[in-house]
C-alpha positions as CSV (number, residue, x, y, z in Angstrom):
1,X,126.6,99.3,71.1
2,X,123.7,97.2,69.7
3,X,124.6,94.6,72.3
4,X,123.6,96.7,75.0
5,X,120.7,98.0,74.0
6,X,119.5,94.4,73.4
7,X,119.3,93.4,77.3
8,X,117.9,96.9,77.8
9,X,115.0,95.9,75.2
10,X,112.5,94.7,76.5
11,X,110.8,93.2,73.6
12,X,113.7,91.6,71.9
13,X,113.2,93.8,69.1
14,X,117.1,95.1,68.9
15,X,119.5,92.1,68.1
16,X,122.6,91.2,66.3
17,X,122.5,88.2,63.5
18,X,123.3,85.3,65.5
19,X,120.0,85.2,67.7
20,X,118.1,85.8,64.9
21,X,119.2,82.4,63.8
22,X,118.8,81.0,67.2
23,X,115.3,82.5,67.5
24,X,114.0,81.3,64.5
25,X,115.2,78.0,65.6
26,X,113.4,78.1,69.0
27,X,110.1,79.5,67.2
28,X,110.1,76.2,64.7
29,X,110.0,74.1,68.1
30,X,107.7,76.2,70.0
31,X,105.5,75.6,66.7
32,X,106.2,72.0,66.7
33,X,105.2,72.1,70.7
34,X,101.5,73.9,69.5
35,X,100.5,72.1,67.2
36,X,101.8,68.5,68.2
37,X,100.0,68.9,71.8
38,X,96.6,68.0,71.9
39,X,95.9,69.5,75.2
40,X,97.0,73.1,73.9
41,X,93.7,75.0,72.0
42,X,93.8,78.2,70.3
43,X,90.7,80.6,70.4
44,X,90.2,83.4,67.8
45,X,91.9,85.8,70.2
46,X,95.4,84.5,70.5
47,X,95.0,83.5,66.7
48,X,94.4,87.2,66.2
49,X,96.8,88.1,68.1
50,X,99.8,85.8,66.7
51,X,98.6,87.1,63.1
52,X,98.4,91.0,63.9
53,X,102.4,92.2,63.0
54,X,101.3,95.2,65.8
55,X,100.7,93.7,68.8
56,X,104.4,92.0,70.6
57,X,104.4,90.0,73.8
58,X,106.5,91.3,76.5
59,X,107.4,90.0,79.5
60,X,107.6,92.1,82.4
61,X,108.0,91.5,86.3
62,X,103.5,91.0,86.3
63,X,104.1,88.5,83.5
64,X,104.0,88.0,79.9
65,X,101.6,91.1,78.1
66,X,100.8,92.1,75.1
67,X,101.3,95.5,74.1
68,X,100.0,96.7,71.0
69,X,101.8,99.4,68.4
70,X,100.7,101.5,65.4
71,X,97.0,102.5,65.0
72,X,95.5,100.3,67.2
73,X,97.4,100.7,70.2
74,X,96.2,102.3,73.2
75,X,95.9,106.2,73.4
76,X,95.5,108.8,75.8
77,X,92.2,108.7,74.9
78,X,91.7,105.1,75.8
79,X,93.9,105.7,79.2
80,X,91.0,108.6,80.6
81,X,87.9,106.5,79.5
82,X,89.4,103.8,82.0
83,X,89.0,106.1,84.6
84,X,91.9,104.5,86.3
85,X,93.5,108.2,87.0
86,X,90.4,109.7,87.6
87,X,90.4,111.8,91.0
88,X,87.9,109.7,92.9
89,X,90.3,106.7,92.3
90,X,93.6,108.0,93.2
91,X,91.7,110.3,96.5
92,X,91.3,108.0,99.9
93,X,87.5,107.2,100.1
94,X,86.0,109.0,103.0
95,X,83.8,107.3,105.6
96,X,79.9,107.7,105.2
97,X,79.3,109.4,108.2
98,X,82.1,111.3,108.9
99,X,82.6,112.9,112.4
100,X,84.1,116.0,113.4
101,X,87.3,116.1,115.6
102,X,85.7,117.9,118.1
103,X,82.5,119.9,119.3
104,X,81.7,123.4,117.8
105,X,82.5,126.1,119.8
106,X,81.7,129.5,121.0
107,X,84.3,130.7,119.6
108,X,84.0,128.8,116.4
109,X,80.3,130.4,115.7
110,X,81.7,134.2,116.8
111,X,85.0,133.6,114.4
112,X,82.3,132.9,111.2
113,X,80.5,136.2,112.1
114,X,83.7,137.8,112.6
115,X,85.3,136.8,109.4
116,X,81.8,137.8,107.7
117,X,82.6,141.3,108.6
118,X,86.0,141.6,108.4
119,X,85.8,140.5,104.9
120,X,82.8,142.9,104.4
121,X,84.9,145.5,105.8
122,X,88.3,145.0,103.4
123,X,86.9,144.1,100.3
124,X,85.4,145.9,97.7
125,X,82.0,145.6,96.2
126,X,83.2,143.0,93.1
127,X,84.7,140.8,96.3
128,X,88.6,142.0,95.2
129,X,90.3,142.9,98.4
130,X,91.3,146.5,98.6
131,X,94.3,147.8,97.8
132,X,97.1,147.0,100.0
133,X,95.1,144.5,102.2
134,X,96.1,141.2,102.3
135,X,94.4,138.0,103.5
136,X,96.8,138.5,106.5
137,X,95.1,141.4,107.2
138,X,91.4,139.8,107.3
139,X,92.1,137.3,109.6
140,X,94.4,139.7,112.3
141,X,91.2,142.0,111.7
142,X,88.8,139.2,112.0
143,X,90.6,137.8,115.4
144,X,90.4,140.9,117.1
145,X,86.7,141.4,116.4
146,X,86.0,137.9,117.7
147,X,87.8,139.1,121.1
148,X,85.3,142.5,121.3
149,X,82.5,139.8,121.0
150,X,83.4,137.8,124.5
């Protein structure tokens, strides 16, 4: 069962004995690699970062990231301050001057008017439409005011 989960694991956190032996080995020669090559520099980051016992290195199909855990890991809270999900990010972005399909009507400027009164008509004074009216209703109502105005 365990060995399963391991190539499901991302992280390498879930393992059986024998590549825990095999990891340490490959760590003490990664270690050797770091510290014997003098083109390789550490700033306080990545010493941070090697140091904290919360943050892993995973690495995923974008590459190798860290991902922290515990206290300091990153919250909902953190996630909506991005703004990454925020509505003006995930909507298209309009154009500046954005141009209607096609001219305004006759018809368009007597269908507002007529809608005016048919809403006047079958609502109440609070704006609730009255009982056993429907929206249906304000429209069919509406469109056959608009065809008295011709």
């Amino acid at each position: 069962m365990a060995k399963v989960l391991v190539t499901v694991d991302p992280l390498d956190r879930l393992e059986d004995e024998t590549t825990t032996t095999e990891r340490i080995e490959g760590v003490t020669e990664a270690f050797e690699i770091l510290v014997n090559d003098p083109n390789i520099k550490m700033g306080v980051e990545e010493l941070n970062m090697i140091n904290d016992s919360n943050v892993e290195i995973a690495n995923t199909d974008k590459g190798r990231i860290p991902i922290k855990f515990g206290r300091n890991s990153v919250g909902r809270s953190e996630i909506r301050r991005s703004g990454q999900f925020s509505r003006q990010n995930l909507l298209p972005r309009l154009p500046a001057a954005t141009k209607r399909a096609r001219k305004k009507t006759k018809t368009d400027k007597n269908m507002s008017k007529a809608l005016r009164e048919a809403n006047s008509r079958l609502r109440t004074k609070n704006g609730k439409l009255r009982k056993g009216k429907t929206q249906g209703d304000v429209m069919r109502l509406a469109h056959r005011l608009r065809k008295k105005m011709r």
